[in-house]
Every structure is written in C-alpha cells, then in structure tokens.
C-alpha positions, 0 to 999 in steps of 0.5 A: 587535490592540487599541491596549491590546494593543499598548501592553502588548507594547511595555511588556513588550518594553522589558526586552530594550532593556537589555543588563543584561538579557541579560547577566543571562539569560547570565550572572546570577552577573555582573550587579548586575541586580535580583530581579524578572528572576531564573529558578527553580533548574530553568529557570536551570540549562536555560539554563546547560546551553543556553549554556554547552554547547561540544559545540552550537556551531558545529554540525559536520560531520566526515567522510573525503572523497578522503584527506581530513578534512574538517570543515564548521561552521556559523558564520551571521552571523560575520564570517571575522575573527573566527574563530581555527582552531588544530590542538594535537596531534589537537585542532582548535579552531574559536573566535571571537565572535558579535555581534548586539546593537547598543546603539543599536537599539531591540529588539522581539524579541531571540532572538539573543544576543551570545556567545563560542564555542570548540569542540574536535574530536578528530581521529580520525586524524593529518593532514599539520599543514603542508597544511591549508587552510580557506575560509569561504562563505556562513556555513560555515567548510570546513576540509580536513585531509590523511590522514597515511599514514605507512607502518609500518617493519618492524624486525626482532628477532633473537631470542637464544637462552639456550643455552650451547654 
C-alpha cells in the first residue's frame, strides 16, 4: 500500500481515538458529539436494535442434564468479579459489564465496544433455590440448577350430598 494510502487509513481511524465517538455510536441521544458522526434514521435505528437487544447477550444455552437445568453463557473477556446471577421467583438474571476501551491506547480498529449487559432467563421449571451452583471457565459462565420434584399431595374431597332424609 502506497504511503498516501496509508497516511489516509490512520487519519480516518483517528475518530475511534476518542471515546466521544463510541459514546455517540451507543448512545447518541447522550453525547455533545457534533453533526458530521451522526447515522440516518434507518442505520441508527439498526444499531439501536443491535445494542440495546438483551435477548443477544450473552448468548446461552439452556438445557435438562441428569435432574438438572443447566444453563451455559458466553461471557469472553469478562472477568468473574463482574458478573452478578440472581434467581427472583422463576427468573434468573445473569448481569454484568464488559470493558474493553482503554484510554490510553491509541486504537487502529475498534469493533469491540464497552458495555453494560443483563440478560433475563425464564426457567421452565421450578428448581431447589438453595442448591444452585455456578463455575465460570475459559469465558463460560455454568450455572446448575436442581429439578424441584415435588410430589403432588392427594387431597380428598367428600362429595355431599343435597339429599334431605
């Protein structure tokens, strides 16, 4: 490539130097930023859907293993500390934050964004709250959660009858 070239790639990669930027692609209702990084109706409103779309992160598995729901979620880049799983009723909630921007970088090529995420699983039958456990490996966060069989009781109804004697 031509030293032009080249020279022209670093001046346009420059805008992803300032956080203004991003914060104007994820948020631009929020940011001061000026006119000349603003997107069409249609393209914001992609990156809108894109972003703000709770059902894509972390992507998940859920699935019945040996009594057993167990759920793995792909959390790569994010440190254990900064995951929260809670359980309200039959709702688990895996929340947290990824950070990937550094201030101090000088940034060629910026794709992976700084964000906030919380993700909201119905569970599909009840579990044992008091046996759950959770490990996170290699960027997947397992998380086990024990079938609550409860055994139905059998009540009995007397059945009365209207019948005067």
């Amino acid at each position: 490539m031509e030293l032009e070239k080249w020279k022209d790639l670093i001046k346009m990669s420059a805008q992803y130097q300032n956080q203004d930027f991003w914060d104007t692609f994820i948020s631009p209702e929020k940011s001061s930023h000026n006119k000349k990084h603003s997107f069409s109706g249609l393209e914001q409103d992609k990156i809108n859907r894109f972003l703000s779309n709770q059902d894509i992160y972390p992507r998940c598995d859920m699935y019945e293993c040996n009594g057993d729901i167990k759920i793995d979620a792909e959390l790569p880049g994010v440190c254990k500390n900064d995951i929260k799983v809670s359980l309200v009723r039959n709702e688990l909630t895996i929340k947290g934050r990824c950070s990937s921007f550094n201030q101090h970088l000088r940034y060629f090529i910026k794709e992976r964004h700084s964000r906030s995420f919380e993700k909201v699983l119905t569970l599909p039958l009840p579990v044992d709250k008091y046996s759950i456990e959770t490990s996170f490996e290699n960027g997947i966060l397992s998380i086990s959660l024990p079938i609550l069989f409860q055994e139905e009781e059998i009540i009995p109804i007397f059945v009365k009858s209207k019948e005067k004697l």
